[in-house]
C-alpha positions in Angstrom: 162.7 110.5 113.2 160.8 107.4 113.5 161.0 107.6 117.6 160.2 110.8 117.8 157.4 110.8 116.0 155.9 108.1 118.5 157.6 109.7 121.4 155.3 112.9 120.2 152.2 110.6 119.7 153.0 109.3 123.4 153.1 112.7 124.6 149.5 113.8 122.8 147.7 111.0 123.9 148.7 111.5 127.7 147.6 114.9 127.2 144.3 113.9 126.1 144.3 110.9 128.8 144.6 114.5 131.3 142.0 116.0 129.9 139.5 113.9 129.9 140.2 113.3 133.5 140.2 116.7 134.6 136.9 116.9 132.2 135.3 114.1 134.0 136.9 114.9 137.3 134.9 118.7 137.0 131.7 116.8 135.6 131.9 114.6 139.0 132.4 116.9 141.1 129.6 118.9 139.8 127.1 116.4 140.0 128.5 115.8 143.6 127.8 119.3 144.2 124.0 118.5 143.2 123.5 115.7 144.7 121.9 115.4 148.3 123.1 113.2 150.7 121.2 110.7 152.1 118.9 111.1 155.4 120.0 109.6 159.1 118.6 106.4 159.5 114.8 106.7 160.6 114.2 110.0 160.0 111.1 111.4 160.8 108.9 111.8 157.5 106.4 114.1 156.7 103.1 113.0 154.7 101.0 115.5 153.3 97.6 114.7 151.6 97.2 117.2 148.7 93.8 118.1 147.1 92.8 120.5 144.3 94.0 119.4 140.6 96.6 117.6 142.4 95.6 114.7 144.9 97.4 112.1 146.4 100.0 111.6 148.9 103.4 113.5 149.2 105.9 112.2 151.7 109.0 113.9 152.2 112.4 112.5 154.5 113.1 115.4 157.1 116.6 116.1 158.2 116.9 117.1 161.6 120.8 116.3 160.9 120.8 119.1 158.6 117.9 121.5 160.6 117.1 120.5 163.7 114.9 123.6 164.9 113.4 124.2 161.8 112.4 120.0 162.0 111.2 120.6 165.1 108.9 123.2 164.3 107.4 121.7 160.9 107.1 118.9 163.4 105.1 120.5 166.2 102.7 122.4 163.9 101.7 119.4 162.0 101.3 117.4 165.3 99.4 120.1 166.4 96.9 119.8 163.3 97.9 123.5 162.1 99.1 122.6 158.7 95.7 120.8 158.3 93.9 122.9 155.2 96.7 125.3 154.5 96.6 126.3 150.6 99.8 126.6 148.3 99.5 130.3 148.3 102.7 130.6 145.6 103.6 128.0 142.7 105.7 129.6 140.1 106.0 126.6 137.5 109.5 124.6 137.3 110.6 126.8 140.3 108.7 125.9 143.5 105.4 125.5 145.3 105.1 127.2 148.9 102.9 126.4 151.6 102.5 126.6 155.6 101.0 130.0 156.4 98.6 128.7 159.4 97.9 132.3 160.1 96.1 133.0 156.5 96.3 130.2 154.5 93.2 128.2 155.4 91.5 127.2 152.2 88.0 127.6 154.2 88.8 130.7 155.1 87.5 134.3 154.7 89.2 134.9 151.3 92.8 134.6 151.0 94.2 137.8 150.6 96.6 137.5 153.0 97.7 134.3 152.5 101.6 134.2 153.0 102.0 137.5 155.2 102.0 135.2 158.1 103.4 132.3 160.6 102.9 130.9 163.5 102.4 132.0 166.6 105.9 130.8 167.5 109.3 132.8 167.3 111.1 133.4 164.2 113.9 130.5 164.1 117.2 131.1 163.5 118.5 130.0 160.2 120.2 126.3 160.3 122.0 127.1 156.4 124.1 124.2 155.0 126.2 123.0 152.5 123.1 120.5 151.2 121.8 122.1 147.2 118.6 122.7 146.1 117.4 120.1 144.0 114.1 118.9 142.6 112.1 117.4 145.7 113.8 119.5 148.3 112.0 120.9 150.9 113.3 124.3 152.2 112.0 126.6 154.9 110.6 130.0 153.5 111.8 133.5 155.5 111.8 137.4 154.9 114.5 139.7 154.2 116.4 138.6 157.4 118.1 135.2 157.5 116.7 134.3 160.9 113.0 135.3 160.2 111.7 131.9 159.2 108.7 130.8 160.9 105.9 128.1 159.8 106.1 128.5 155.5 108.1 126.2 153.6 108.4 125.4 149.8 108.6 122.3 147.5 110.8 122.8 144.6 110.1 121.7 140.9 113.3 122.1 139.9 117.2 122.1 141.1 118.2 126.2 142.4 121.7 126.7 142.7 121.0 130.3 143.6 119.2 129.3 147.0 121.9 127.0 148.1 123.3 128.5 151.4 120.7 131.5 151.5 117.4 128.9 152.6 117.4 126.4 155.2 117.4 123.0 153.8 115.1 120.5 155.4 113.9 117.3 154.0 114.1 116.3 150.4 110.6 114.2 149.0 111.1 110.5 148.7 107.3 109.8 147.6 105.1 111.6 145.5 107.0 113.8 143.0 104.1 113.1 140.1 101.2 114.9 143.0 104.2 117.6 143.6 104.0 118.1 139.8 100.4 118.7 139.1 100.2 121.2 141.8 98.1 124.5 140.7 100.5 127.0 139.3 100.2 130.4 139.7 100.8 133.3 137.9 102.9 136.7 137.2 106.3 136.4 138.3 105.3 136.1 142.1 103.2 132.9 141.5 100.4 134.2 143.1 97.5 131.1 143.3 94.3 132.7 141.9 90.6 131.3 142.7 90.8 128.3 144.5 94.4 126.9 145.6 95.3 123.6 146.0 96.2 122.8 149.6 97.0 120.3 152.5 94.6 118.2 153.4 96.6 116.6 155.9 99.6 116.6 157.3 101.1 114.1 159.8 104.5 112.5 160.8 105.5 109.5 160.8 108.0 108.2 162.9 
């Protein structure tokens, strides 16, 4: 009676022993799932100068492993000096803070009502989706209905978004700067539409 009664207690406690590994083994694998992965070695980086009620410096670790053509592009329009002014058109708080329409987003502009019907004067890019999640700090590449209709926009999020991983392009992920990413000016209704004045991009350059 005696040895069964440990043989049973043997039993019970491997059980438990297997499922708190499977526990932990889902929990880990779940974290992995979150998790980015790190940037080649000297990556290009992207440094934007924000202004508005946020300021300071946001500086974000491209991936051209991950997007090549849509790196290229963020690449050659800051170069250029079109990102230069842009506003964040639509914040929608603990969600994400988009950007990059060099068409109608000029803070000094004629009013703004426009601001994120356009692009570039560049072709549409195809989409470049991977397996990389959305997480807070990750910089993906904005688009319309069609997957390969991304052009110049791109967003910053607040927050991780399971629901955009493998539907957006995944980019860059900030490295610098998460606190000026924070204070950005939200906007409101459920489209996050900036009213007044917007924050926007001072400056944007690459470093290499």
């Amino acid at each position: 009676m005696l040895g069964k009664l440990r043989s049973d207690r043997a039993v019970l406690a491997g059980l438990m022993a297997l499922g708190c590994a499977l526990l932990l083994g889902m929990w880990l694998g779940t974290a992995r799932g979150q998790a980015q992965t790190a940037p080649p070695e000297g990556a290009p980086v992207l440094e934007i100068t924000v202004a508005g009620e946020a300021s300071g410096v946001i500086r974000i670790a491209l991936r051209p492993d991950l997007a090549p053509g849509h790196v290229e592009r963020v690449i050659t329009l800051a170069e250029s000096g079109a990102y230069d002014g842009v506003v964040f058109h639509r914040v929608i708080d603990g969600f994400m803070a988009q950007t990059g329409d060099v068409a109608f987003g000029q803070h000094d502009g004629e009013g703004l009502a426009r601001a994120g019907m356009g692009g570039s004067d560049m072709d549409d890019l195809r989409a470049e989706f991977s397996d990389e999640p959305f997480v807070r700090g990750t910089m993906g590449m904005a688009r319309g209905h069609s997957p390969d209709s991304a052009n110049s926009q791109f967003f910053l999020m607040f927050g991780p978004a399971p629901h955009l991983n493998g539907q957006y392009t995944v980019l860059g992920q900030v490295t610098e700067g998460l606190d000026v990413l924070d204070a950005i000016k939200r906007g409101r209704g459920a489209n996050g539409a900036v009213l007044g004045a917007p924050d926007h991009m001072v400056q944007v350059r690459v470093i290499r």
